[in-house]
C-alpha positions in Angstrom: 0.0 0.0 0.0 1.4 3.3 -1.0 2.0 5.7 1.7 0.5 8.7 2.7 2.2 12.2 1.8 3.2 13.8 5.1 0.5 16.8 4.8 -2.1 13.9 4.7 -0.4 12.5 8.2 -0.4 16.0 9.3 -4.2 16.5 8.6 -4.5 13.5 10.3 -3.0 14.2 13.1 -4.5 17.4 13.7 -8.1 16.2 13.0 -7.3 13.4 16.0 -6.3 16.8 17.9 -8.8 18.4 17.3 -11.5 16.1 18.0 -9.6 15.1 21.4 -10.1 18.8 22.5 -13.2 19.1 21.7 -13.9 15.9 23.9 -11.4 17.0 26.9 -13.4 20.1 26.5 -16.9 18.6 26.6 -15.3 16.4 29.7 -14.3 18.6 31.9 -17.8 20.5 31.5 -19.9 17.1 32.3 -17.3 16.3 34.5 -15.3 19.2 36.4 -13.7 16.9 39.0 -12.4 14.1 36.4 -10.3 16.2 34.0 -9.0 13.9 30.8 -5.9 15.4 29.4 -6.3 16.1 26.1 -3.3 13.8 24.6 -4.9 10.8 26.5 -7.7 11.0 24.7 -6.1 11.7 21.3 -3.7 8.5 22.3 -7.4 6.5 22.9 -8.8 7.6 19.9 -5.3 6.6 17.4 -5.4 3.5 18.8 -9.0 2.7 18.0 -8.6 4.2 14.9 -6.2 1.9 13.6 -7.9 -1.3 15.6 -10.9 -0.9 13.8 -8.6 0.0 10.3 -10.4 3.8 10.1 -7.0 4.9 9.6 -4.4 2.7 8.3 -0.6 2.5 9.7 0.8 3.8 6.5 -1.3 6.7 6.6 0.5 7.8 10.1 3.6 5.9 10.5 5.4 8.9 9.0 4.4 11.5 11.1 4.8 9.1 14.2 8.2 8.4 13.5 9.1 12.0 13.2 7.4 12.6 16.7 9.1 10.0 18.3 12.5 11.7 17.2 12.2 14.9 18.2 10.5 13.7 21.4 13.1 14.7 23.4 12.7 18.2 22.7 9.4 17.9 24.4 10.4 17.2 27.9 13.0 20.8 27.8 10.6 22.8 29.3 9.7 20.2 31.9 13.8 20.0 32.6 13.5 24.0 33.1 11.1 23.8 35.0 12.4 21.2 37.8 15.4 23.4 38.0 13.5 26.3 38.9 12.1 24.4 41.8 14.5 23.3 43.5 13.6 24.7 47.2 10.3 22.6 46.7 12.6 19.8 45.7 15.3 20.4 48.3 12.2 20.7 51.0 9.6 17.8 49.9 12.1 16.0 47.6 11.4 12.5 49.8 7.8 13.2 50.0 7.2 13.5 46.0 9.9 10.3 45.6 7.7 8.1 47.9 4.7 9.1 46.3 6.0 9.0 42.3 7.4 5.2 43.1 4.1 4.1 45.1 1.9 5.1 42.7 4.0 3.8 39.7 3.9 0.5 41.8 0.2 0.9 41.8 0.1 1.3 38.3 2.0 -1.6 36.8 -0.3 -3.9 39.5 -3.2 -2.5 38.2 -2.7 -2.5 34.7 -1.2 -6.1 35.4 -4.5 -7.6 36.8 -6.6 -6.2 33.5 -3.8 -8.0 31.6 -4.7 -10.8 33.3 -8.3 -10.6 33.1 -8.3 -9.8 29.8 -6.6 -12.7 29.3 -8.6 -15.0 31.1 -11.4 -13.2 29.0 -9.7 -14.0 26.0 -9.4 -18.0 27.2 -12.6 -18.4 27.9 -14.2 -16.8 24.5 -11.7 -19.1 22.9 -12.8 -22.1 24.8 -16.4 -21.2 24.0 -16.2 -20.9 20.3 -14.4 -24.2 20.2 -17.7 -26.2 22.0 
């Protein structure tokens, strides 16, 4: 299949953009004390976009790759940031450790235990079809 030109990937793009924002948007109106960030949502939607073959890899994949090179550019200001902060660091550094490596331990158990069930879903539908 013949790839995409990369103004095509960019429409793309921002379209998924776009329509996350307008959804983060809508969100935070229906829901004020559950914000979704808006790139979660755009992730969400990419993904079931190209599980359900709306959008096909070669119609991205360009565009992706380009983002995951210059990715490093995107975490500068968060750098930048951190250094200017570091009284809070110096004065609650132990406090936001304990609490960044507890809730990434939450995090891997909980995503985990929906592998697993997901899993076990998957067996059983499997074991079904085959009776």
């Amino acid at each position: 299949m013949k790839k995409a030109t990369f103004v095509k990937q960019i429409m793309i793009y921002g379209l998924i953009l776009f329509a996350s924002s307008l959804i983060a948007h809508l969100s935070a109106q229906l829901f004020p004390a559950f914000p979704m960030p808006t790139a979660l949502i755009g992730m969400v939607m990419l993904y079931l976009l190209l599980t359900f073959k709306v959008v096909k890899l070669e119609q991205v994949e360009g565009v992706s790759n380009f983002f995951v090179q210059i990715m490093s550019l995107v975490f500068i200001p968060s750098g930048v940031a951190l250094v200017t902060k570091l009284d809070v660091l110096k004065s609650e550094g132990l406090q936001i450790i304990l609490v960044v490596m507890i809730s990434t331990l939450m995090l891997l158990l909980v995503t985990a235990g929906f592998a697993w069930v997901l899993i076990q879903v998957k067996e059983w539908v499997g074991r079904k079809a085959t009776r």
